[in-house]
C-alpha angles and dihedrals in degrees: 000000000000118000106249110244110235111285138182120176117185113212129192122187144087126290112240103187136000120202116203112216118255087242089053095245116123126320148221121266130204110216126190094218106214091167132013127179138160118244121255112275087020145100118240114224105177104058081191113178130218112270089029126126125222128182106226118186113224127192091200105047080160085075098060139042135216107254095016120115119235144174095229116192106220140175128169107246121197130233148168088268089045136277119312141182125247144173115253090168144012132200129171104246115221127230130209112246118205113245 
């Protein structure tokens, strides 16, 4: 297998589901993507579109909540099983209100 390049995919959405692992360490996440965009210097692996769902592994689920909107940092990591996504960073995102 190939080495991955350095990537970093920005994410913004809700997460829909989150689905804690059998062992009790981490889980996967399903995220509504509404944006998505590379940072800046980096590849972005993911091209994810708006109003599309992808599964994230996370080694912390503690730091997000079903239902709940984020700005999640991502990049796909490879492995001896594949490649997978993680979360390397959350943030809430905020929403406008209407005045």
């Amino acid at each position: 297998m190939a080495p991955l390049r350095p990537n970093k995919t920005f994410l913004q959405g809700q997460v829909r589901r989150v689905h804690h692992a059998p062992d009790g360490w981490g889980a996967d996440v399903e995220f509504e993507v509404e944006k998505s965009a590379p940072a800046e210097g980096y590849e972005d692996f993911l091209h994810a579109t708006p109003g599309s769902v992808v599964t994230i592994f996370t080694a912390e689920p503690n730091t997000i909540e079903t239902g709940k909107s984020y700005t999640l940092t991502t990049s796909v990591l490879g492995g001896p099983q594949g490649e997978r996504v993680v979360i390397q960073g959350v943030a809430p995102s905020i929403k406008q209100g209407h005045d």
